[in-house]
N, C-alpha and C positions, 0 to 999 in steps of 0.2 A: 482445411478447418477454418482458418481468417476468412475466406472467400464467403465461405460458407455462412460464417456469423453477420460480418460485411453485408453480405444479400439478406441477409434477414433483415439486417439493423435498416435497410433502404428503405424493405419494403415496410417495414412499419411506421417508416417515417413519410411517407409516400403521401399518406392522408393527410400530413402535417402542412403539406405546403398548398396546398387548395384550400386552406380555412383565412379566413380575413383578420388574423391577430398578427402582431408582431414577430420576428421571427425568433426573435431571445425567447418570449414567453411561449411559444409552441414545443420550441427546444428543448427546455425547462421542463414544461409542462407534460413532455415526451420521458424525459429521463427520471422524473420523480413522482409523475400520476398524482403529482398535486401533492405532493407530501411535503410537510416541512424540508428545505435541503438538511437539518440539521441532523434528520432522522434515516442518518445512515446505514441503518441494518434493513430495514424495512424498504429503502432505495434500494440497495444490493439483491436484497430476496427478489425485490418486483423485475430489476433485470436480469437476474439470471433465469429468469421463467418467463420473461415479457422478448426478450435481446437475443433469447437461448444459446449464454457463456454455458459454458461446460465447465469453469472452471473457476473458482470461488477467486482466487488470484490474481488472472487475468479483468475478470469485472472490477475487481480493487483497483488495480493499473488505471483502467480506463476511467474511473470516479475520479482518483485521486488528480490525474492531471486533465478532467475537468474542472479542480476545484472543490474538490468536496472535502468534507472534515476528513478523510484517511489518508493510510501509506499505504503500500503494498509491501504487508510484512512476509518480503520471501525466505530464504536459507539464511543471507549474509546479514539482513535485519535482526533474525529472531535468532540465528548464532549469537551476534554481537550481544543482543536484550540478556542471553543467557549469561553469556563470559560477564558480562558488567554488573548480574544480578539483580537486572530490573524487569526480566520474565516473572525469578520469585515473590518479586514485589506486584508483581500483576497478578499473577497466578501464585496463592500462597501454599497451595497444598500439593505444589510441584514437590517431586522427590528430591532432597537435597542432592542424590548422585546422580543426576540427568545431566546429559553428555550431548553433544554437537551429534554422534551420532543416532541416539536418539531422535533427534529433531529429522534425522534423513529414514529412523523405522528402520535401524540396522543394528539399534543399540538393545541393552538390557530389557528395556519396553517394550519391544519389537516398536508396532505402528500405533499406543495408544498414544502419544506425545509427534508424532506427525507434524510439521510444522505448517502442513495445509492443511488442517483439521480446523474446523472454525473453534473450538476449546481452547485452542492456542493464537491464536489469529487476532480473534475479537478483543483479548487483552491488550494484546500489540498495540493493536488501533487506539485503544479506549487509553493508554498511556501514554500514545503517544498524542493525541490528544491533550493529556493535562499538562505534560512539557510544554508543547510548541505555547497553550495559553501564557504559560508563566514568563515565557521570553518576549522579551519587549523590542518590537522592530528597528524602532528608534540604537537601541544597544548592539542589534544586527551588523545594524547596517555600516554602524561606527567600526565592524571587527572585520567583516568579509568586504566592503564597500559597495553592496546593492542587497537589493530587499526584493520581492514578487509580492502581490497579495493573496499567493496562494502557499502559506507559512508549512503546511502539512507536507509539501511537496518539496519543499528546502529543504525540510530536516530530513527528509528520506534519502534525496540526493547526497547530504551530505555525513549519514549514517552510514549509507552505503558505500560510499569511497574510503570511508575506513575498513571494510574488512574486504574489498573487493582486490582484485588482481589491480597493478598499477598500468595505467593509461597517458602514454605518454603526450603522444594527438587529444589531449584533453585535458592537457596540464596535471594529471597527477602523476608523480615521477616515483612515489614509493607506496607502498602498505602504509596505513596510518596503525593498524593494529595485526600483531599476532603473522600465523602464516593465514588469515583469508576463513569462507566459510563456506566458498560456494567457486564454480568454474567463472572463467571469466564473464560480463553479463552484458544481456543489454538493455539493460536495465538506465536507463537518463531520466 
């Protein structure tokens, strides 16, 4: 399936490298079809029909640590967003009794609350979004001791080592929250 997208993703890039522009702007110009980077829904649509993901999550993965405004809101993200109460704050006409397993389509809802439903997803993104703006690098960098200028992908990382299995070869040595939300990941 990787191999498969892999060889897609070459061959479209194929024609990119025979043209006489820069290699950034061809890159660029390959993954967003010329769209604002800002206008990350409309990025996302054009690769997952341009790149042929299969999988609305996996293309988040790949934007987000390109740099682009998202996370990849999987299990342990949109767990945590729920325990915390900042799914309801995204999503207000979520059921107040919506459960973690819900979000896995085993709960009271069966599959309408999916956590890879874009319904559920999009808010993720679009929230965490107004976070990451509100924090200031400068205050970051004072608390953890380095910064990226890719801030969407900080918070992800470190959203996610809170509800993920502990990792010792990676310096987490406990749970930061709860018993977790998801099997171990690998998710970096």
């Amino acid at each position: 399936m990787i191999e498969n997208i892999f060889v897609r993703f070459l061959r479209k890039t194929k024609a990119l490298h025979s043209k006489q522009t820069r290699p950034y702007s061809r890159v660029m110009h390959f993954l967003t079809n010329s769209m604002n980077v800002s206008d990350v829904g409309p990025i996302h649509t054009y690769l997952m029909e341009t790149v042929g993901y299969t999988n609305d999550l996996t293309a988040l993965h790949l934007m987000m640590d390109l740099g682009f405004e998202v996370i990849k809101p999987d299990i342990v993200i949109t767990g945590l967003f729920l325990t915390w109460g900042w799914l309801h704050q995204a999503i207000p006409d979520l059921p107040y009794n919506l459960s973690i397993d819900d979000l896995h389509g085993k709960g009271n809802y069966k599959s309408k609350y999916l956590y890879t439903k874009a319904s559920m997803y999009k808010p993720a993104i679009d929230l965490s979004r107004q976070i990451v703006r509100q924090v200031d690098p400068k205050d970051l960098k004072k608390d953890i001791g380095w910064t990226t200028n890719n801030q969407l992908r900080e918070f992800d990382i470190f959203t996610v080592k809170n509800g993920q299995k502990p990792e010792p070869n990676c310096g987490i040595v406990r749970r930061l929250h709860g018993q977790g939300f998801g099997k171990q990941s690998t998710h970096h």
